[in-house]
N, C-alpha and C positions, 0 to 999 in steps of 0.2 A: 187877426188876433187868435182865433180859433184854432185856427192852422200853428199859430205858433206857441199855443197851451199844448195842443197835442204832439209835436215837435217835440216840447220839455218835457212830456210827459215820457215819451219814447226815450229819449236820451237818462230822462231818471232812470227807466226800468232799466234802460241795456246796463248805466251804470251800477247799479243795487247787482244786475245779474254778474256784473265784472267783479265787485262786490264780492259775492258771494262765493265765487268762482273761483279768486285768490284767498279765499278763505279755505276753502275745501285745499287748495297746493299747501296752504301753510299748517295746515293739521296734516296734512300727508308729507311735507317737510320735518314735523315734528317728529311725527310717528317714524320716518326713516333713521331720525336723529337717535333715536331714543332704540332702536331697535340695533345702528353702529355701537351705539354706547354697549349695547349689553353683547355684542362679540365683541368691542374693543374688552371688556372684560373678561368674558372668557378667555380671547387669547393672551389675558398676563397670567389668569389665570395655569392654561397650557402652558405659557413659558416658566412659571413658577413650578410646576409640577417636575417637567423636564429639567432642569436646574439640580431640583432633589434627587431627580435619577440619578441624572450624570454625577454628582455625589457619590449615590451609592453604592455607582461602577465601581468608580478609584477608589471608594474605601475597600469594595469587594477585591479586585485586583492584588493591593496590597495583604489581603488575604490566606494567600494562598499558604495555608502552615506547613512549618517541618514537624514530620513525624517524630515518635521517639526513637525511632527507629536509627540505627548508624548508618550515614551513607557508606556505600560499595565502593569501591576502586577499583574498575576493569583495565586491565591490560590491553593493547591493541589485539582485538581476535573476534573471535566467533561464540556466543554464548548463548544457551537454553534456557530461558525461565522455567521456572519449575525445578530445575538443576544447579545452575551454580548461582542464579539471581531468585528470589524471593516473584513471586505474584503481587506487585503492589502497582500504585500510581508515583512514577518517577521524575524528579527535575533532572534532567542530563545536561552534563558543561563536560568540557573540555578540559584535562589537568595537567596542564602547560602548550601544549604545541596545537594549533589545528589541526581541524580533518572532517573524515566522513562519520553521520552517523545513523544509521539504518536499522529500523526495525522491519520484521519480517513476520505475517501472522502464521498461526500451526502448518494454515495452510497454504502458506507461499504470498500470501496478498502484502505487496506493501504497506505498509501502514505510517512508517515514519521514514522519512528523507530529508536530514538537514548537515548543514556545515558547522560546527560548531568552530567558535574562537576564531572568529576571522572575518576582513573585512567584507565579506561576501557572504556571511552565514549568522548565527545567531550566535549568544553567550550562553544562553540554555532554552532546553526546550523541555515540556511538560509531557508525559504519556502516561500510560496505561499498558502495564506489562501485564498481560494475561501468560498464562500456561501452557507452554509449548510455541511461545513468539522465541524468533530467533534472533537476536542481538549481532549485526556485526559495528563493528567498528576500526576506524583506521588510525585511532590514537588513543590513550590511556583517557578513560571516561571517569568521572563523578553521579555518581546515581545517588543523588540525593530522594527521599522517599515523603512525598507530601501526602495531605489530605486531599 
């Protein structure tokens, strides 16, 4: 009988230590619980944020203003900012037919190379005419003049 008090006695401790054991997993359960919760939070958080961004891309996007300025109408040719085009930031399109259209900086560097009006090229392109860039192009251009 002795032998089997001390038996139960054993089997209580080990269970109280089992006990206690899954006690510490379920506050550490908890605690992992509670600590997903607060990054599941943040990241609606971050996706809330980005949401606003990407917002205030396409609002900015749609931005882009026309100056007061009158658009140009280039001829197919070769042309000097500073001389027959003004120094501004340009929308370029195409005024009627495809083609090439090439910016050149004072000092020969390319700077702009696109197809205007066509299925391989763009409807317009945005730039920055600085003074002494050289403009060719291979069909009648629109130089509209943004912000």
């Amino acid at each position: 009988m002795i032998s089997s008090l001390s038996e139960k006695k054993e089997d209580a401790a080990e269970a109280a230590s089992m006990i206690d054991e899954a006690n510490a997993k379920a506050g550490e359960i908890d605690s992992l619980k509670e600590e997903a919760q607060a990054l599941d939070d943040k990241i609606k958080e971050k996706k809330t944020k980005i949401a606003d961004l990407d917002k205030d891309i396409k609002s900015k996007k749609g931005e882009i203003k026309k100056l007061d300025a009158a658009p140009v109408t280039l001829p197919s040719g070769t042309f000097i900012v500073g001389k027959e085009v003004k120094a501004l930031r340009y929308s370029a399109s195409a005024a009627g037919q495809s083609g090439n259209f090439v910016v050149y900086s004072s000092f020969g560097d390319l700077k702009v190379n696109q197809i205007l009006e066509s299925d391989y090229g763009v409807s317009e392109h945005i730039f920055f005419a600085d003074e002494g860039d050289i403009i060719e192009s291979t069909m009648p251009t629109i130089l509209t003049p943004v912000e």
